[in-house]
VEXDREN-2710 file (C-alpha; in Angstrom, 1 decimal):
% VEXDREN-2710
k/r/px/py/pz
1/UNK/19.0/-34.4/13.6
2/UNK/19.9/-37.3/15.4
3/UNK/22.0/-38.2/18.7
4/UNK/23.0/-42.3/19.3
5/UNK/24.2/-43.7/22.5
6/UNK/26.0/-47.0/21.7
7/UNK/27.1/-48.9/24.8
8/UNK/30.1/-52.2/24.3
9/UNK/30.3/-55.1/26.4
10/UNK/26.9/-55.6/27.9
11/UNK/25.4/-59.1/26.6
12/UNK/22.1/-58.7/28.3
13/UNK/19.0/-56.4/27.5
14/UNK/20.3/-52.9/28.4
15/UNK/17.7/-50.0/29.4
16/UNK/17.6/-46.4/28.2
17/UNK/16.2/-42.8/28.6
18/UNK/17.1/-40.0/27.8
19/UNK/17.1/-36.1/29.1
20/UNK/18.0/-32.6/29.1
21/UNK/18.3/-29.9/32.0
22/UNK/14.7/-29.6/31.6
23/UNK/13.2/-33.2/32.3
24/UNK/12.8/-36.0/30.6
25/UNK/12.6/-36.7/26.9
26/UNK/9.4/-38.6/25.8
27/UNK/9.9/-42.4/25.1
28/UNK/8.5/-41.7/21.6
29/UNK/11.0/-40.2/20.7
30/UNK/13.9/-42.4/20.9
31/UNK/14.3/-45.8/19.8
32/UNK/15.0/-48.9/22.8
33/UNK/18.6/-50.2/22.9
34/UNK/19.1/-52.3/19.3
35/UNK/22.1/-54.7/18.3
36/UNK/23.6/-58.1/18.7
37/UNK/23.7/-58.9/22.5
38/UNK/26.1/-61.5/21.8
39/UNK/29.0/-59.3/21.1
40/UNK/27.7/-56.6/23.2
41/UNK/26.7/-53.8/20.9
42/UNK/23.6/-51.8/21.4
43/UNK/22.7/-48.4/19.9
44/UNK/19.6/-46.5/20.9
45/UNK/18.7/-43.3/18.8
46/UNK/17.4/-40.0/19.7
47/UNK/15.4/-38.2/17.5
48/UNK/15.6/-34.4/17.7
49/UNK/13.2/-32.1/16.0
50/UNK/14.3/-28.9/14.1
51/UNK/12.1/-26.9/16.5
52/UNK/13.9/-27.9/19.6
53/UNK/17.4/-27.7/17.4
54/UNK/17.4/-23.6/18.6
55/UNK/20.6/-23.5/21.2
56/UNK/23.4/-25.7/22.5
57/UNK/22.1/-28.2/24.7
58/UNK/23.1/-31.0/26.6
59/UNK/21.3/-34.1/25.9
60/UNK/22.0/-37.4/28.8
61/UNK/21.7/-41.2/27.9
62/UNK/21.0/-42.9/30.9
63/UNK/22.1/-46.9/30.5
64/UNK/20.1/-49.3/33.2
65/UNK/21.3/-53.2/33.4
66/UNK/21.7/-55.8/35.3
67/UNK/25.1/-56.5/34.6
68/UNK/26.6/-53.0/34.9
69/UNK/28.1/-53.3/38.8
70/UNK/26.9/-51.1/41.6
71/UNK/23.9/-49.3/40.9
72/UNK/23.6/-50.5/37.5
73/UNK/22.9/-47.3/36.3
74/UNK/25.4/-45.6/34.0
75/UNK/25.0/-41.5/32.9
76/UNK/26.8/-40.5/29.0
77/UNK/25.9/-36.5/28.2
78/UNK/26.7/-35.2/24.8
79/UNK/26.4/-31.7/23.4
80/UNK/24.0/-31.1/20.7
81/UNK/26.3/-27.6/19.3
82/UNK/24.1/-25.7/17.5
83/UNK/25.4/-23.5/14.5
84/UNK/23.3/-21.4/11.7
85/UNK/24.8/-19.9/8.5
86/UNK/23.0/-16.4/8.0
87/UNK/22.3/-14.3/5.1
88/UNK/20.3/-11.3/4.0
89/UNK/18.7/-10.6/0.6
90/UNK/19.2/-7.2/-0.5
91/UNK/17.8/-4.6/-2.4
92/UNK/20.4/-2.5/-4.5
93/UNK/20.4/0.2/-7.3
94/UNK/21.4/-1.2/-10.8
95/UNK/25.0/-0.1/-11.7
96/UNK/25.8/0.5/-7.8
97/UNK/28.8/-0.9/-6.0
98/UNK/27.8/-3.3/-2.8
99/UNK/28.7/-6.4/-0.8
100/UNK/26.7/-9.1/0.5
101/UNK/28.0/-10.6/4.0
102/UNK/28.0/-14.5/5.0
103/UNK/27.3/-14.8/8.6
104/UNK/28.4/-18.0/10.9
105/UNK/27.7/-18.4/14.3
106/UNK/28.4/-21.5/16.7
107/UNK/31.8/-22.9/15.4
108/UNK/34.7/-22.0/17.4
109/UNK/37.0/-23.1/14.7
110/UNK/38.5/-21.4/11.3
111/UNK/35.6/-21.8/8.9
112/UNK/36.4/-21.7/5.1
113/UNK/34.3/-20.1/2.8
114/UNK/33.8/-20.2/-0.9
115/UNK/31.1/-17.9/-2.8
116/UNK/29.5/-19.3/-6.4
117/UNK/26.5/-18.1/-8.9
118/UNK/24.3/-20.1/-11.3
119/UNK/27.7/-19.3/-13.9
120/UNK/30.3/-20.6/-11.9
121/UNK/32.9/-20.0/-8.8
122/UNK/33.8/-16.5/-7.7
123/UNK/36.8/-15.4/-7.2
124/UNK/39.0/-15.5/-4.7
125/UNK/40.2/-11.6/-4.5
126/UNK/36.6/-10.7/-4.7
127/UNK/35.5/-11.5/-0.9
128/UNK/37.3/-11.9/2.4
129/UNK/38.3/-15.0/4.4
130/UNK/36.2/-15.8/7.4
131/UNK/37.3/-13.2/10.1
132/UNK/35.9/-12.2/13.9
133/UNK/35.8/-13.7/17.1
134/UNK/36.4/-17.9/17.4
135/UNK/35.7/-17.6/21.1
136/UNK/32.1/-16.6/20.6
137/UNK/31.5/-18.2/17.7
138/UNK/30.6/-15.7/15.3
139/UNK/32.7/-14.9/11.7
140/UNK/31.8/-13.1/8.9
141/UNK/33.2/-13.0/5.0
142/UNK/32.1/-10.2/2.8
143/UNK/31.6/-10.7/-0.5
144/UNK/32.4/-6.9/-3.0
145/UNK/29.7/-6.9/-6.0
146/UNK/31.0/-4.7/-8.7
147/UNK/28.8/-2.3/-10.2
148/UNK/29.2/-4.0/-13.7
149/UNK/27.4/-7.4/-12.3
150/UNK/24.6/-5.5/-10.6
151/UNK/22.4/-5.9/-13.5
152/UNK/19.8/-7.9/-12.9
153/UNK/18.7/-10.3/-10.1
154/UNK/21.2/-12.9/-8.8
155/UNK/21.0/-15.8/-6.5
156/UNK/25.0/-15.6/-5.0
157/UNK/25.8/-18.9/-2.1
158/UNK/28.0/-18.8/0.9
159/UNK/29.4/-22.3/1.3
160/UNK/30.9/-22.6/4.5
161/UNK/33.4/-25.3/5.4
162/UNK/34.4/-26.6/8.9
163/UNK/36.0/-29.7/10.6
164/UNK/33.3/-28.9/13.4
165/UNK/30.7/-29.3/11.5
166/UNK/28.2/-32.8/11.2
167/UNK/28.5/-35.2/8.3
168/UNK/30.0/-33.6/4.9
169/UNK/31.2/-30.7/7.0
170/UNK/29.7/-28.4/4.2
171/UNK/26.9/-26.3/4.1
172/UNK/25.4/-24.0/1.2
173/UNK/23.1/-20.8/2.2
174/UNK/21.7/-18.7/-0.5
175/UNK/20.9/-14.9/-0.7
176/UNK/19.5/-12.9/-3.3
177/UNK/20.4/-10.0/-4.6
178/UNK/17.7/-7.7/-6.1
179/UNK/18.5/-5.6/-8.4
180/UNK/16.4/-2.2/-8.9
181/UNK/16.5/0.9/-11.0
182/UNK/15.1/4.1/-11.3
183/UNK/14.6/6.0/-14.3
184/UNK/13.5/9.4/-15.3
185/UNK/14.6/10.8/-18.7
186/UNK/15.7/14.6/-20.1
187/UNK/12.9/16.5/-21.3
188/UNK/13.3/19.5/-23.8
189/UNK/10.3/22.2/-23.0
190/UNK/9.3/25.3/-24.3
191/UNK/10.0/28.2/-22.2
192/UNK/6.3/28.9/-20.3
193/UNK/5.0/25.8/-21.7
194/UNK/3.1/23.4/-19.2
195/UNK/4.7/19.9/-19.4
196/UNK/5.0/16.7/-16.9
197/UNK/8.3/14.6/-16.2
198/UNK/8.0/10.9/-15.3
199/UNK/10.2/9.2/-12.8
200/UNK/10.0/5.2/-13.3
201/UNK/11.1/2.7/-10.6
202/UNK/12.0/-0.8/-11.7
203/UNK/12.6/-4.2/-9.6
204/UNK/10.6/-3.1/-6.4
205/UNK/7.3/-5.3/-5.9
206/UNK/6.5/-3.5/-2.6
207/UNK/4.7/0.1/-2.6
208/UNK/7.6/2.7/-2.8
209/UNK/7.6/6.1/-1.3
210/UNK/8.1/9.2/-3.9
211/UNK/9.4/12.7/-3.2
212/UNK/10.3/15.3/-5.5
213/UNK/12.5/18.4/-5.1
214/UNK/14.9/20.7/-7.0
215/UNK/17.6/22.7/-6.1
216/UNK/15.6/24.8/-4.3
217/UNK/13.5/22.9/-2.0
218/UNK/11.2/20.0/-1.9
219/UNK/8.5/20.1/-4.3
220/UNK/4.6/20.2/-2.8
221/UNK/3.0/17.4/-2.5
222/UNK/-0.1/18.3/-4.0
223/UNK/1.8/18.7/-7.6
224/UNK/2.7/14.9/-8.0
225/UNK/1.0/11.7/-7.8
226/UNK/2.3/9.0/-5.8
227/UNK/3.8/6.0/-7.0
228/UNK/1.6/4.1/-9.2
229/UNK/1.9/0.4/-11.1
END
């Protein structure tokens, strides 16, 4: 992102830096004071990198001319509020119920939220408003996936809205929801015949775990093979 200092009414060459509570930002990145002297407008910008946007923090623009009275020296500090929209994919049975939250933290105001797919809008009565604490900053909608659309993979986005918030004032995050099964079918068997039953896991690209047991107890170890495919 970027932060701009624009001072008004000083015709000569003004002077800039910039800093933060924990020195000095390097000259490179920030651009000198730039504008029309003659009506007193000059703008110098700060460039700050996505590695250092982590926290809130306070950024200075310290203004140095000859025609500013006193010391000539003039102090500005704006807040650089960080905010971050989180979401996490998730792993779910086919034909199972579940809910998928949108996360905000950093805006102290009422956030709006609105939840879509690749087919369209989703409704309203389907997830809750933003809700949680505005003093810290945190608020969370839920969204309720009916077991009827957990079918197959699906890419669902949290677009939060807020007057706090830079530019547009809109921001899209996207979680996936990955959609699994497992499968093992009926089997007629001879009484005292020697047979095998198959249980078949679907959607999982990770190596799974398998465990067998009937009503009785867990089955040994040694009498299945582990998951294989």
């Amino acid at each position: 992102t970027t932060i701009s200092c624009v001072i008004t009414g000083i015709t000569d060459t003004a002077t800039v830096s910039w800093r933060t509570s924990t020195g000095e930002v390097s000259g490179d990145k920030f651009t000198a004071f730039q504008g029309s002297h003659s009506d007193g407008t000059q703008t110098s910008t700060l460039a700050v990198d996505r590695t250092q946007v982590t926290v809130d923090t306070a950024y200075t623009c310290s203004v140095t001319s000859g025609s500013l009275p006193e010391s000539g020296n003039f102090d500005t500090t704006v807040n650089l509020n960080v905010f971050d929209v989180l979401l996490v994919n998730k792993e779910v049975k086919q034909g199972s119920t579940t809910t998928i939250s949108c996360v905000i933290t950093g805006i102290t105001d009422t956030a709006t939220v609105s939840w879509r797919t690749s087919t369209g809008e989703v409704s309203g009565d389907k997830f809750t408003a933003f809700q949680g604490s505005h003093s810290d900053g945190t608020q969370t909608s839920t969204l309720a996936v009916d077991r009827t659309q957990v079918t197959v993979d699906t890419a669902y986005t949290c677009s939060v809205t807020s007057g706090s918030l830079p530019e547009s004032g809109n921001f899209d995050t996207t979680v996936n929801l990955n959609v699994f099964d497992v499968q093992s079918v009926h089997k007629e068997v001879k009484q005292g015949s020697t047979t095998t039953i198959s249980c078949v896991i679907t959607g999982i690209t990770e190596t799974a775990t398998v465990s067998w047991r009937t009503s009785t107890g867990v089955v040994s170890g040694d009498k299945f093979i582990a998951v294989q495919g």
